[in-house]
C-alpha positions as CSV (number, residue, x, y, z in Angstrom):
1,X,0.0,0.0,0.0
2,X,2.8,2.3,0.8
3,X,4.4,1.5,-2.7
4,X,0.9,2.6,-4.2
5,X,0.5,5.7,-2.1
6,X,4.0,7.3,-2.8
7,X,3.5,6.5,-6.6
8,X,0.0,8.0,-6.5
9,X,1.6,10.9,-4.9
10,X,4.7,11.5,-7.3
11,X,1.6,11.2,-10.0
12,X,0.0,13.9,-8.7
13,X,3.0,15.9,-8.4
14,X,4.0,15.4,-12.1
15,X,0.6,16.0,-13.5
16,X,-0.7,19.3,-11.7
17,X,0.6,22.1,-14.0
18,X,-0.9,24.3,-11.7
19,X,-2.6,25.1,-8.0
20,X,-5.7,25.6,-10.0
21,X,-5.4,22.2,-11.3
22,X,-5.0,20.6,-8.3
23,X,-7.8,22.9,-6.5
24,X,-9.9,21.9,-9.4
25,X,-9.1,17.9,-9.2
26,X,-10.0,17.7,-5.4
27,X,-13.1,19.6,-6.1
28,X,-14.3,17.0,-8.5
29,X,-13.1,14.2,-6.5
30,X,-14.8,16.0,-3.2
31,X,-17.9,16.4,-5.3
32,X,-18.4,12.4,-6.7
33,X,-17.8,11.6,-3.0
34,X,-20.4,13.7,-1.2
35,X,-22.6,12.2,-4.0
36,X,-21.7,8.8,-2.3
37,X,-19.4,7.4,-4.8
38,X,-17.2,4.9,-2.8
39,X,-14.1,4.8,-5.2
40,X,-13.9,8.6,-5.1
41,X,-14.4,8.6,-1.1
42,X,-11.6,6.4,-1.0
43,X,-9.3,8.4,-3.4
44,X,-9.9,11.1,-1.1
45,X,-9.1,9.8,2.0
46,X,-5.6,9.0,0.1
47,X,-5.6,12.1,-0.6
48,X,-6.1,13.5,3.2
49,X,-3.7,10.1,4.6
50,X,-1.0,11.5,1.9
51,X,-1.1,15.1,1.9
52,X,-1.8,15.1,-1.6
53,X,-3.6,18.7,-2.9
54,X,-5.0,19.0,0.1
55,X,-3.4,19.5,3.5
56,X,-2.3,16.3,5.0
57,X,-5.4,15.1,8.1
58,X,-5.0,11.6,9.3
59,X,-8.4,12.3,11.0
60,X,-10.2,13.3,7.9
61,X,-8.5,10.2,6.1
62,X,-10.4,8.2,8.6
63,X,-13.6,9.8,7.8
64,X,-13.7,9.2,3.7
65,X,-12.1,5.8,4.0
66,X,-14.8,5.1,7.1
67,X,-17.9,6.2,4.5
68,X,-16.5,4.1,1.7
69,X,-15.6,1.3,3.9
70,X,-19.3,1.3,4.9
71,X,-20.8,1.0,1.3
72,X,-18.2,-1.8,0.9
73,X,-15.4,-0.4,-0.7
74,X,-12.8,-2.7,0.1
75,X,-9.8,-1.0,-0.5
76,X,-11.1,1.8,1.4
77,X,-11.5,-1.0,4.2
78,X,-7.9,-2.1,4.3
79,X,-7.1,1.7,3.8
80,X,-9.2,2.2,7.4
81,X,-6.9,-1.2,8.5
82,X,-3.7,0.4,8.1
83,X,-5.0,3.6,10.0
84,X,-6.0,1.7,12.9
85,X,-2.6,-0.3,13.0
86,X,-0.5,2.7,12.7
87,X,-3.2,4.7,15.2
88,X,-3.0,7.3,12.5
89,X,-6.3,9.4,12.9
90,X,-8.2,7.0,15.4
91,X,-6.6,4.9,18.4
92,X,-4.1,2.6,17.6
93,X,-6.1,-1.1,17.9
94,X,-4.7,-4.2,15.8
95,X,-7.9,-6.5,16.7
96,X,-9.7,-3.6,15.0
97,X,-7.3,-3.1,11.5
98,X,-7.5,-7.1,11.9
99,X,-11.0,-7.3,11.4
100,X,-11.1,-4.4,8.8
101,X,-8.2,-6.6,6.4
102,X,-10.0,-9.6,6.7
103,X,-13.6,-7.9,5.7
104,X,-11.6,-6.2,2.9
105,X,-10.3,-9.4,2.0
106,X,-13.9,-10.7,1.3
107,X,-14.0,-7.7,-0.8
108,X,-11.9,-9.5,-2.9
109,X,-8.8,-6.5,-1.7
110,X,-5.2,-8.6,-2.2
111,X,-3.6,-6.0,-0.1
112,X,-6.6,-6.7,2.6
113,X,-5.8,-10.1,2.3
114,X,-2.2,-10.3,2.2
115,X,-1.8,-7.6,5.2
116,X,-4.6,-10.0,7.3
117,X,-2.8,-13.4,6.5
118,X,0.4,-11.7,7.5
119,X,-0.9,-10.8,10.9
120,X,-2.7,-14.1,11.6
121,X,1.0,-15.8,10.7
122,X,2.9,-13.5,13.4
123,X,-0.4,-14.4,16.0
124,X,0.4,-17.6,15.1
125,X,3.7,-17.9,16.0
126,X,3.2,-16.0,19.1
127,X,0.7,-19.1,20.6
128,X,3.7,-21.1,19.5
């Protein structure tokens, strides 16, 4: 996910020509996702979790990737996971960002799915 969030950012960085184009690409983005598109609720949280166009707000993150977890986005779910296993923007709680991969992993998310078989493994071998 990290990989994928840099590279979204150094997108964004190479394709604004201008403040105005950035201003104007959150604004449609900000406008699909009050209109409750998931994907662009998502793409917004990114956009709060990286800083990107916007000012950086781990809280506000939390808030778009929360909405479009709840209409079953599931990369907005694993998104919501890795807040709540870094405590960025809510309390840190791993049972929590555990719960979140493995519902985003029924949402047919590979990240979601790796991340939560990953942490099951290191449970694992704690019991051991």
């Amino acid at each position: 996910m990290r990989i994928k969030v840099v590279f979204l950012a150094l997108c964004l960085v190479f394709l604004s020509g201008t403040a105005k184009a950035d201003a104007r690409r959150v604004q449609i983005v900000r406008e699909a996702a009050e209109q409750g598109d998931s994907a662009a609720m998502n793409k917004l949280g990114v956009f709060y979790e990286i800083g990107a166009s916007v000012e950086q707000n781990d809280a506000e993150a939390v808030r778009w990737f929360r909405q479009a977890a709840d209409l079953g986005h599931g990369e907005a779910m694993y998104n919501l996971g890795e807040m709540y296993e870094a405590g960025r923007g809510v309390p840190k709680d791993l049972k929590e960002a555990m719960a979140l991969y493995k519902k985003s992993c029924e949402h047919d998310c590979k990240c979601g799915c790796r991340r939560y078989k990953e942490l099951m493994d290191e449970e694992l071998k704690r019991c051991d």
